[in-house]
C-alpha positions as CSV (number, residue, x, y, z in Angstrom):
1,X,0.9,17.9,-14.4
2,X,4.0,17.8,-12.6
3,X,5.9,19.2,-15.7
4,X,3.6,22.0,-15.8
5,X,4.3,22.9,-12.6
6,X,8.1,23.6,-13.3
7,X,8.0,25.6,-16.1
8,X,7.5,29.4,-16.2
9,X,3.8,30.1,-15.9
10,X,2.7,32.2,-19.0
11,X,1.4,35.8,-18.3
12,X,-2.2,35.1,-19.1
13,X,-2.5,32.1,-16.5
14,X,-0.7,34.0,-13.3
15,X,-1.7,37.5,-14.1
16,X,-5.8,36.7,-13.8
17,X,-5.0,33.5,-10.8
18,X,-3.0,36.5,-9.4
19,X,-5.9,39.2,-10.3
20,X,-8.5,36.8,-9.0
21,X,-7.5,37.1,-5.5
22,X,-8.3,40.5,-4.6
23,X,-12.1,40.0,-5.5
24,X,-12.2,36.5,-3.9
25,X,-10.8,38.2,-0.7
26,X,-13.5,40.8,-0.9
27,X,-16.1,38.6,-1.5
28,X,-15.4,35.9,0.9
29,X,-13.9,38.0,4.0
30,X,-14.2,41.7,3.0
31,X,-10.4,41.8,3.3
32,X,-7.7,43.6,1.7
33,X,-4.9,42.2,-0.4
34,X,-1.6,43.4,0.9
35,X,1.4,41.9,2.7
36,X,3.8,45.0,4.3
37,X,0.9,45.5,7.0
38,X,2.4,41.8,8.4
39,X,5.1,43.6,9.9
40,X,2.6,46.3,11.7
41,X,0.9,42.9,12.7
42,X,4.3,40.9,14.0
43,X,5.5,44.0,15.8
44,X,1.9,44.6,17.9
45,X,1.7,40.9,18.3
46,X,5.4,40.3,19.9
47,X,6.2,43.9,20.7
48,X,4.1,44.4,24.2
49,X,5.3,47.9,24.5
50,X,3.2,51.1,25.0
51,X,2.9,52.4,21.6
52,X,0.0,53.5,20.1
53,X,0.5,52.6,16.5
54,X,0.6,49.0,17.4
55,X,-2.5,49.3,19.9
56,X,-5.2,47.7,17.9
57,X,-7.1,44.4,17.4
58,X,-4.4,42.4,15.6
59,X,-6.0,39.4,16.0
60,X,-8.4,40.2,13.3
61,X,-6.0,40.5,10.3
62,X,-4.5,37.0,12.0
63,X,-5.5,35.7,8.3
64,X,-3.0,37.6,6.6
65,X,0.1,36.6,8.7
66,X,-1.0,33.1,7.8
67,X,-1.4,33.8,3.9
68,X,2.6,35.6,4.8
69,X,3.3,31.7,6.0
70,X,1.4,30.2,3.1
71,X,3.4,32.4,0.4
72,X,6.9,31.0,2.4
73,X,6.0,27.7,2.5
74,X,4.9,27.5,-1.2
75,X,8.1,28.9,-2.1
76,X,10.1,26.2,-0.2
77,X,8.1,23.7,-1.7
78,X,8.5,25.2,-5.2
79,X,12.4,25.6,-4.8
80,X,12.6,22.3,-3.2
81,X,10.5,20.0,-5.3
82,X,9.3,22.4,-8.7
83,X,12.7,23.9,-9.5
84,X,13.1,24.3,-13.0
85,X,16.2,22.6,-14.0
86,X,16.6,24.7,-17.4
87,X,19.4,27.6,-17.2
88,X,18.2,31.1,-16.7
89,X,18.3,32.9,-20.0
90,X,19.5,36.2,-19.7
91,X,20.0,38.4,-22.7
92,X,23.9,38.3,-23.8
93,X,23.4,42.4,-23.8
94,X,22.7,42.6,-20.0
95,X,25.0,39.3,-19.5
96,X,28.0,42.0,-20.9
97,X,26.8,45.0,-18.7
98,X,27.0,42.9,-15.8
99,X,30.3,41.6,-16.1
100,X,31.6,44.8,-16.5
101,X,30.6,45.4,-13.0
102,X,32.3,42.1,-12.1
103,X,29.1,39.9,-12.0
104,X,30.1,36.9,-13.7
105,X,28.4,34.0,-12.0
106,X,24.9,33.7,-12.7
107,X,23.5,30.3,-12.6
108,X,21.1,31.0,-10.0
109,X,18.4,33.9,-9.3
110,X,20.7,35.2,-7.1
111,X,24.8,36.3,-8.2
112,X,27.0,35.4,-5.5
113,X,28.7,38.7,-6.6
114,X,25.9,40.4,-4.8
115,X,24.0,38.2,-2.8
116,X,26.7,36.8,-0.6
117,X,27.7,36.9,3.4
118,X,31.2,38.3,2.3
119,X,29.9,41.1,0.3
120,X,27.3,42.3,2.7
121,X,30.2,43.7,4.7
122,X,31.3,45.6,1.8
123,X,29.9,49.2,0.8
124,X,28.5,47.5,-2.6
125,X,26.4,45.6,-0.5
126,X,25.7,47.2,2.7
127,X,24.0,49.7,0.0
128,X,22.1,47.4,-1.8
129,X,21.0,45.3,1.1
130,X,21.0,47.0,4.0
131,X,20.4,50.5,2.9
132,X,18.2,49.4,0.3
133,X,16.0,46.6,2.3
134,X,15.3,49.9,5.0
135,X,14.3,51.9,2.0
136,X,12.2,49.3,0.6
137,X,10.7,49.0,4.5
138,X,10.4,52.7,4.9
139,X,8.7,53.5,1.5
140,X,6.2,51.0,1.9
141,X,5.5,52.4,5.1
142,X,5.4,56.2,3.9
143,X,3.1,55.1,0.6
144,X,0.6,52.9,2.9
145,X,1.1,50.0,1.6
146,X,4.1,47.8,-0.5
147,X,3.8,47.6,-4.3
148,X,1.3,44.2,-4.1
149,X,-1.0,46.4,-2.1
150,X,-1.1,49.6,-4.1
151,X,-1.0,48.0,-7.6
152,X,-2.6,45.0,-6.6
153,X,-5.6,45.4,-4.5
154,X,-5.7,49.3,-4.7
155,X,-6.2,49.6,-8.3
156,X,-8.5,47.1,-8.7
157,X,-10.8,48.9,-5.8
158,X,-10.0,52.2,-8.1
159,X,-8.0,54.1,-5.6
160,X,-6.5,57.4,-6.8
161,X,-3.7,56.6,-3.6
162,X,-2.9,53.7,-5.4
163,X,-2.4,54.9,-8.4
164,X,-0.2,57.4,-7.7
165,X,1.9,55.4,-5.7
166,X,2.0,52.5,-8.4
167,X,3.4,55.4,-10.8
168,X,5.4,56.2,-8.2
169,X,6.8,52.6,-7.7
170,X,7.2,52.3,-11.7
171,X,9.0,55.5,-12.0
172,X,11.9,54.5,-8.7
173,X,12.4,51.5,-10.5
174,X,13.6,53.1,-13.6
175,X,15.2,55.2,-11.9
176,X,17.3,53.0,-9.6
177,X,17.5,50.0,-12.4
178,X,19.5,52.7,-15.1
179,X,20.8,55.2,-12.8
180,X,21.5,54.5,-8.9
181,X,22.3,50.7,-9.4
182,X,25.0,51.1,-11.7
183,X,26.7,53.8,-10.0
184,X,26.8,50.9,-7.2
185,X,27.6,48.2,-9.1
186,X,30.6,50.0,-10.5
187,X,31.7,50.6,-6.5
């Protein structure tokens, strides 16, 4: 069982374990699947100022800060104990592209050449980061809702909203995976 565990879960096990939890949340508490509304939660939980956005009963979506927790814990414990011990394969076509950007070192899921305290202070990464970690905060915010949300629990309750913003989400990716991020990476 344990072996299971550490390898890659195939598509048609995760997808439905991960489909499955919108209706068990509906059934069981009439909830909402989504996790960007944690930070509205956080904020009017620790944030006692006078503002009316974060005047409301946070206490009742208290479940979903602790599903936030359960998701961090269960990724400690799968980094820490489930790890899988094979190499990352990455296709030798992107392997070239991204040394040509100067990205060499990629034995984990995170290239020191961009994920790194020294390159945070440089414009490569205050962009990527900083810049893009706000964006990533503020969209989610504009849209409603993060990507897990919209796509999610928002097309499975047949939202037009969510559609939209899922095409939305798709289309941004594209268009900052083979346009804006290399123009970056090449800073």
């Amino acid at each position: 069982m344990l072996e299971f565990l550490k390898q890659p879960w195939p598509w048609y096990i995760a997808g439905p374990l991960v489909g499955l939890t919108v209706p068990a949340l509906l059934i069981l508490g009439n909830k909402n699947f989504g996790i960007s509304a944690n930070l509205r939660h956080a904020c009017a939980a620790c944030l006692p100022a006078n503002i009316s956005f974060f005047k409301y009963d946070w206490k009742k979506e208290i479940w979903n800060m602790f599903f936030v927790v359960g998701i961090l814990i269960g990724g400690v414990i799968a980094f820490s104990f489930l790890a899988n011990p094979n190499p990352i394969i990455i296709n030798e076509n992107l392997r070239t592209e991204l040394a040509s950007y100067g990205i060499t070192n990629i034995n984990g899921m995170l290239p020191q050449e961009i994920f790194s305290w020294e390159n945070l202070f440089t414009i490569k990464g205050f962009l990527m980061m900083v810049v893009g970690g706000f964006m990533i905060g503020f969209g989610s915010r504009y849209a409603g809702g993060c990507t897990s949300g919209h796509a999610i629990s928002g097309l499975s309750n047949l939202q037009l909203p969510s559609l939209i913003a899922t095409c939305c989400f798709f289309i941004g990716g594209l268009f900052m995976a083979n346009i804006i991020l290399p123009i970056i990476l090449s800073l």
